[in-house]
N, C-alpha and C positions, 0 to 999 in steps of 0.2 A: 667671569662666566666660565672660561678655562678650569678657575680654581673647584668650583662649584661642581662640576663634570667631572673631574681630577674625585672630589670627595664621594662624591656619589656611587661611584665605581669601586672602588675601595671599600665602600660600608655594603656594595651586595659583596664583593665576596669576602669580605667577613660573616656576612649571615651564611652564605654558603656553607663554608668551612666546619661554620658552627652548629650547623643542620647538618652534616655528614660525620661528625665524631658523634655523638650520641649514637648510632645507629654502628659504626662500628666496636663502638664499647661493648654493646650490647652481643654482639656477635659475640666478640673473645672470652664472652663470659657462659653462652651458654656452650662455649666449645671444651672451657673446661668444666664442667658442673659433673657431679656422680663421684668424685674418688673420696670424698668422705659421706658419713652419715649426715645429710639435711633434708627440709623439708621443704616445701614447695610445691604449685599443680606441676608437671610435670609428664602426664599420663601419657604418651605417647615415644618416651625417651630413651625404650629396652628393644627397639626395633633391629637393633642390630642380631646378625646371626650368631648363634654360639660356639663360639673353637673350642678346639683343641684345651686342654687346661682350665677348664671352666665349669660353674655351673650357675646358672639364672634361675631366679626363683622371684617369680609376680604371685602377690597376694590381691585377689580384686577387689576393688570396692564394689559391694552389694547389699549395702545395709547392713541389716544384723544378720550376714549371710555368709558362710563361709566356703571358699573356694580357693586355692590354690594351683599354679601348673609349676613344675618342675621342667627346668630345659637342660641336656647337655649336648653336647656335638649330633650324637647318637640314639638319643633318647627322649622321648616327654614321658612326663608321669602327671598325673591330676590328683589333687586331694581335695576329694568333695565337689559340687557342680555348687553349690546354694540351692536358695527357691524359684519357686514355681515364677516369682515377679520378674526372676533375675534369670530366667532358663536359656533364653540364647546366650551370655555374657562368655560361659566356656568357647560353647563352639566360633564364636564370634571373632576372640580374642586369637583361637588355635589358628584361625581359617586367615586371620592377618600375618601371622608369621609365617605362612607357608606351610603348616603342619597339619599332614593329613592321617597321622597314625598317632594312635597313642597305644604307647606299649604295656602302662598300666593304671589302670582305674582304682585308686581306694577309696573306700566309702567306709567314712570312720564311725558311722552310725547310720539309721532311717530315719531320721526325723525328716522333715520336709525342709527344713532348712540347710538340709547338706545333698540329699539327695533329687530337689524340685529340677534341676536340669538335666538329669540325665536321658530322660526321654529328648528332651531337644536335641543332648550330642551326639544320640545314631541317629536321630533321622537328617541331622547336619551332613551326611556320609563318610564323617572320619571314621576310621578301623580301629576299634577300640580292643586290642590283643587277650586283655585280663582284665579281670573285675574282682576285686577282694572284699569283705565284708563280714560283719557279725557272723554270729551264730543262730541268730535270732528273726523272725519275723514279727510283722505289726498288720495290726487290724487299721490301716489306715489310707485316705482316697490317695495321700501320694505315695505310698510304699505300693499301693494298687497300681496305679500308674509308673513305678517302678518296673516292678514286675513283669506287666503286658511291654512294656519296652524291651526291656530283657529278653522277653520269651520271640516277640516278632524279630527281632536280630540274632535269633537263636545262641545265645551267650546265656551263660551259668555263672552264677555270683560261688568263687574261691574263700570260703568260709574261713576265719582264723580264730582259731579257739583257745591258740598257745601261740609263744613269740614267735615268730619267724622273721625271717632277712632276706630280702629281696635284692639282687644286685641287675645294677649298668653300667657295666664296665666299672669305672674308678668308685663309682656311686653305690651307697646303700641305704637300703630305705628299712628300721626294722621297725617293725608292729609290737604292738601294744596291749591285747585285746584283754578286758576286765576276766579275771579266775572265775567269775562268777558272777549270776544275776543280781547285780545293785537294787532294781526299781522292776515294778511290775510293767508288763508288755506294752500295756496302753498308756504309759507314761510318754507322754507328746513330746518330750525335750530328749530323753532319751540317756540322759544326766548320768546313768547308773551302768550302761551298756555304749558307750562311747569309748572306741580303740584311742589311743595316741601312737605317734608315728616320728621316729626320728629319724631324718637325712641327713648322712654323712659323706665327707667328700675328705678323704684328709684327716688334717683335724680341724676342721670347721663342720659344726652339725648345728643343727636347726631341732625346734620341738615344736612340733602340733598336736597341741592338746584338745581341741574339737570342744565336744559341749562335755567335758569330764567336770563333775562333780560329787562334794558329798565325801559317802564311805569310798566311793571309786579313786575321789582325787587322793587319797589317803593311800590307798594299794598302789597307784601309781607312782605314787612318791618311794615306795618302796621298791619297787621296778624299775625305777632307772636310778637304782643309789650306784655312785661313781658314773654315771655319767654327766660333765658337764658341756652343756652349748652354748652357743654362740646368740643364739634368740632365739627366744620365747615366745609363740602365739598363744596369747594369756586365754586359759580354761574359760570355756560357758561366756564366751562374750563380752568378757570384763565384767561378770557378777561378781560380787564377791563370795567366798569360798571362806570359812574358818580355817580349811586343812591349806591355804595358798601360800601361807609364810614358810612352813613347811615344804612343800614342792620347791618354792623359790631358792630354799638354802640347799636343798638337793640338786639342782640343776647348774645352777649359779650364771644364769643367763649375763650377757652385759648390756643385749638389747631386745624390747619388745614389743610384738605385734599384738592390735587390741581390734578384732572385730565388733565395731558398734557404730551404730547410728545417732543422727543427731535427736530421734526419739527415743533411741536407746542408749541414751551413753554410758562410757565403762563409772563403776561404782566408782565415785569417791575414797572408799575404804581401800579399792583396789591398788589406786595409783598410788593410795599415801604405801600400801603393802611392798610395794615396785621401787617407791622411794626408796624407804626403807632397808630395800635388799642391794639398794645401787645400783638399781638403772634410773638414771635420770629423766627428768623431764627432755631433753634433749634426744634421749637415747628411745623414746616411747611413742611410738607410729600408731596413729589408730586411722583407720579404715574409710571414716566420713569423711579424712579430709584427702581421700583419694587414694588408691589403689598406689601398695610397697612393692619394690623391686629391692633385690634382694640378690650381690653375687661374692662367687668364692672362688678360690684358685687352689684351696687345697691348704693352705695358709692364712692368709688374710682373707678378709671378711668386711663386707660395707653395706649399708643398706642407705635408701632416700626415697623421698616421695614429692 
């Protein structure tokens, strides 16, 4: 009977023990997670604030919708809000870090898929400093709804017609904007009148190339000859593009971000393009499976999702 009591005792705390390592494992492991490129859900994991020596860069997941926010010590920057489905996600995401100002708004086109949230991010009441943008207007309900946002928050869209360079502090952010009309006004994608935008910190920079396509991705490719980055947010969604092997050998990315949905996924032809250029399947983020974080020191460079 003794012996029986004796056994019994001994086999709970083995289960014990054996019920309490798993659950520590698991801790050690999400405490080191992020110092290389992986993937993973992960969405709530860039909560920390940003120091000194840094810069943070979240690319949201919103479909086939693009949105970006830049963070440094000192600074946010946004590129793009997405659409009209996705219109609080900017201010949403801003209003969880704490961040009540943005110091600058680009808007790398008006299609309704870069531009569908911005009416939500003033009336959210973050201080949105600047606003940059085409040269161009559209005959369309959400460049309309643009507009009236614009005008009741009484802000003016900073027009870029030629390159310019924006800086914060260590940070620069320089523009892109096409020499010339690609595609006729009422072109809904906007393919032909879409800026790109590089952020640099260092020597680590980043490329958003928005909805660039066509004869554009062609000029563009000529526009940043000698500049190489660190990642690539792949043109037009992950369509593919004729002029992308081109771009690719000019920028010489070694990782890339692919805005698309599980209705829209990036082209086949795309990824074999990205292979091809050496960015790996490893090294190639796309968007459905959850929203990229994205940081740098000035030096190195890591991205995961």
């Amino acid at each position: 009977m003794n012996l029986k009591k004796i056994a019994t005792s001994l086999l709970a705390g083995l289960l014990a023990v054996t019920c309490v390592l798993p659950l520590a494992s698991c801790s050690n492991s999400a405490d080191s997670s992020g110092t290389t490129a992986q993937q993973g859900n992960n969405e709530n994991s860039d909560n920390e604030v940003v120091t000194a020596g840094e810069v943070k860069v979240k690319v949201l997941k919103m479909g086939r919708a693009l949105a970006a926010v830049i963070r440094t010590e000192t600074a946010t920057v946004v590129i793009d809000t997405g659409d009209e489905e996705h219109a609080s996600d900017v201010a949403t995401y801003l209003a969880e870090k704490g961040i009540t100002t943005v110091d600058a708004l680009i808007l790398t086109n008006y299609s309704k898929k870069c531009i569908g949230g911005v009416p939500q991010l003033l009336k959210s009441g973050i201080t949105v400093k600047a606003v940059y943008g085409g040269t161009y207007a559209k005959d369309s309900n959400a460049y309309t709804l643009f507009s009236n946002a614009m005008a009741s928050y009484k802000l003016t869209t900073t027009t870029v017609g030629t390159q310019q360079t924006l800086t914060f502090g260590d940070v620069t952010l320089t523009l892109y904007p096409p020499t010339k009309n690609y595609s006729t006004l009422d072109d809904e994608n906007d393919e032909g009148n879409s800026m790109a935008v590089v952020a640099a910190y260092g020597s680590n920079k980043m490329l958003f190339t928005s909805r660039v396509a066509g004869e554009r991705m062609g000029e563009l490719t000529t526009q940043l000859s000698g500049v190489d980055v660190d990642c690539l947010v792949v043109p037009n969604f992950g369509a593919y593009d004729d002029n992308l092997a081109a771009l690719l050998s000019a920028v010489k990315a070694e990782y890339a971000v692919i805005v698309a949905s599980n209705s829209n996924p990036p082209a086949d032809l795309t990824l074999s393009a990205l292979t091809a250029a050496g960015i790996t399947t490893e090294k190639t983020f796309v968007t459905r499976d959850g929203s990229i974080e994205i940081s740098a020191d000035g030096t190195t460079f890591s991205i995961k999702q």
